[in-house]
N, C-alpha and C positions, 0 to 999 in steps of 0.2 A: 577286693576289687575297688576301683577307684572312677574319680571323675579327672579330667582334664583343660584345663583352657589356656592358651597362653597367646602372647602377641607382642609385635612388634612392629613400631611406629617411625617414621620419618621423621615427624615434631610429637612432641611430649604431649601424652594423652590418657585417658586413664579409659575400665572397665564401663562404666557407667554411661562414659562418653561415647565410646563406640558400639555398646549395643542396645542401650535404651531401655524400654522395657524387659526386655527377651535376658537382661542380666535375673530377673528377679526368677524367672524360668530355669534358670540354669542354678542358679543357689538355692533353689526348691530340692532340688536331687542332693542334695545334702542332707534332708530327711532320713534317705537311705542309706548313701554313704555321709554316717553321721560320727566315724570315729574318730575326726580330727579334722585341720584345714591347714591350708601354708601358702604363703604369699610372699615372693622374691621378685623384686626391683630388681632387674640388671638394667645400665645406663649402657648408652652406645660409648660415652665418653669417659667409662670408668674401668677399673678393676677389680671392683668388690663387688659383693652382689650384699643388698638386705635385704636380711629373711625374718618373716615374722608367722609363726605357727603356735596353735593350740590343739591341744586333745580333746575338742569339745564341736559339737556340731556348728557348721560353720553358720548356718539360719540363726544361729541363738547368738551370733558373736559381733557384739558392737565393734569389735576391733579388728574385723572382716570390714565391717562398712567404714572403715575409716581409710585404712589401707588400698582398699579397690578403685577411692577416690580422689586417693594419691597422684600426681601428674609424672607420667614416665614414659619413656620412651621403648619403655621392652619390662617383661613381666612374666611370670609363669603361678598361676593358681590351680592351688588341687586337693579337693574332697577323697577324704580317706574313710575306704567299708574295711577294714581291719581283715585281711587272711585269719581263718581259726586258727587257735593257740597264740596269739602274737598279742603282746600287751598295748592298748591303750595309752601312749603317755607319748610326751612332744617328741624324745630320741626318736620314737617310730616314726613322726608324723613328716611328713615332705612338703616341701621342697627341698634335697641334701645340696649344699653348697662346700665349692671348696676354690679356693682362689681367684673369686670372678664366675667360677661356674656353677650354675644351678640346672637340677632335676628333677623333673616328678615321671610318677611311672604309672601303670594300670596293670596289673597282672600278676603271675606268680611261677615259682620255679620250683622241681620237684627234684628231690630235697631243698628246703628253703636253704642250705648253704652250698648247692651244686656248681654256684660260680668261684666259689672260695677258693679253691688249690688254683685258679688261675690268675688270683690277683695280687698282684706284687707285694712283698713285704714293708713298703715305703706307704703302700694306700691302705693297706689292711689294719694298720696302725690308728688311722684313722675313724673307724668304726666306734661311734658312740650310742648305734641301737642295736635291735637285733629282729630285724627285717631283710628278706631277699630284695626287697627294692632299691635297701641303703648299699647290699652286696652288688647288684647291677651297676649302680652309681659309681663304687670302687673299682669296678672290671674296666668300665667304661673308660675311668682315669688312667687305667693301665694300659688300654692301648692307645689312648689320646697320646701319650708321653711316648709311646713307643714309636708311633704312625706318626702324631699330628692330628689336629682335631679332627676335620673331616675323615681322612682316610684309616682313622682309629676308630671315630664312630662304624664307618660302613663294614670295617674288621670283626668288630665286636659282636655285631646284629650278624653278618654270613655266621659267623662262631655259632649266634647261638640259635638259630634259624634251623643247621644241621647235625646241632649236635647235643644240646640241652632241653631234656623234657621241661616244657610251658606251655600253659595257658594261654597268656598273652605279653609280650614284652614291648605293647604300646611302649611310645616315651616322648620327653619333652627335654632336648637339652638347651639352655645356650648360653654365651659369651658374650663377651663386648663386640663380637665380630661377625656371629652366628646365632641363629635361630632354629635350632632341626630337631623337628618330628620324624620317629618312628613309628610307622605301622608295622605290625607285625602279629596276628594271633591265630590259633586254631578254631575256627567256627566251632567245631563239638565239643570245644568245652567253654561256653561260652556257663556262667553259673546257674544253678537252680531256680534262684529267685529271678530268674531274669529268660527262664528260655523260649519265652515268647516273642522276644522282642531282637530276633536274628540280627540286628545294626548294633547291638548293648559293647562292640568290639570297634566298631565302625571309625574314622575320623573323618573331619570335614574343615576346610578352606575357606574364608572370602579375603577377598583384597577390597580394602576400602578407603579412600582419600589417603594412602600414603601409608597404612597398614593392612598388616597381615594377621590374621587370627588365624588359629588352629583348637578345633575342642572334641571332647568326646558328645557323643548322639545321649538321647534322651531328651531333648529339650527340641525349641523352634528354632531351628535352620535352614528357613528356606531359603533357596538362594547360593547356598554353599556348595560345592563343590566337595566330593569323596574322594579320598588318598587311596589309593590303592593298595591292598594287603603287600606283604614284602615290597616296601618303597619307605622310601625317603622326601620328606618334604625338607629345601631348605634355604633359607631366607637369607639372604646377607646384607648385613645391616648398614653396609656404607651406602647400600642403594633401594635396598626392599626389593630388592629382584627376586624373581621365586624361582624354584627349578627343582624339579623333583629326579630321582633317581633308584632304581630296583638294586636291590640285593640278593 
């Protein structure tokens, strides 16, 4: 299971900037989810995205605090607790990007390869770890290509909404164009280490001066605004408009 935070700005801004103390809150939970971190720049004005990940707890990584404080206009950070059996090493660690686009994920699929017969032989190629989040990321590509971004994303989630045993398929996708969050999880399974704290699945919203944040719970959020289970949070970047939508 994982952490999530990402955002997307109107003028170039970095983590640090928009949440002040309540960042160092949020990079605390890396304690836990302490398997790895990843941090992907997407620009409103580009088509590449860079990504910079280590397999090491993100609290212990000077190159986390270098990164965070980077000036950007759109962004996706995300603390990795490693699914059992799955190796530690950067292949696994997220954010996967592929032409402009970047993703992080929270959750798990049972069998960890249950999205694989549906993901085209053009993305499956693509596979350089061996995580169900990097498989979600490849599905994703496959109906983006099929659909279009939007109406691939919103495909992919009804897909696996009724018909793939998971956990949780939170997610964070975006482009030069887009920003959208996934909610998505089953409250009873939310994990062990965590079942006290019924929100551990939760996402949350604020709009602030010309940005959009989106992150997972466990930290100080007051203030913020909750995504609704089966919805769509999603941002569009020419304008920072929000507008959310069910699946």
């Amino acid at each position: 299971m994982c952490r999530l935070l990402g955002f997307s700005s109107k003028n170039s801004s970095s983590l640090p900037q928009l949440l002040g103390q309540d960042l160092d809150n949020f990079v605390a939970l890396s304690q836990v989810h302490c398997d790895g971190w990843g941090y992907a720049h997407v620009e409103h004005t580009s088509t590449h995205a860079e990504n910079f990940r280590e397999p090491i707890p993100a609290i212990d990584s000077q190159q986390l605090k270098e990164q965070i404080g980077t000036l950007t206009d759109g962004a996706l950070l995300h603390f990795r607790w490693a699914s059992k059996g799955l190796d530690v090493k950067e292949s696994n660690t997220h954010p996967f990007t592929h032409e402009g686009i970047s993703f992080i994920h929270n959750g798990s699929f049972r069998p960890f390869d249950v999205l694989k017969p549906y993901i085209s032989e053009e993305y499956l190629r693509l596979a350089q770890g061996e995580t169900d989040s990097e498989l979600y990321f490849l599905y994703l590509l496959t109906e983006i290509k099929k659909h279009g971004f939007l109406p691939g994303i919103k495909s992919a989630l009804s897909f696996i909404k009724n018909n793939i045993d998971h956990s949780s398929a939170n997610m964070m996708i975006m482009n030069k164009d887009f920003f959208v969050t996934a909610c998505r999880f089953n409250q009873d399974r939310i994990p062990d280490l965590f079942k006290k704290d019924v929100d551990y699945y939760e996402l949350r919203y604020k709009e602030v001066d010309g940005s959009v944040l989106v992150a997972s719970s466990g930290w100080n959020q007051q203030g913020w605004t909750m995504l609704k289970n089966d919805s769509l949070l999603i941002v569009d970047r020419s304008n920072q408009e929000v507008s959310a939508l069910s699946f």
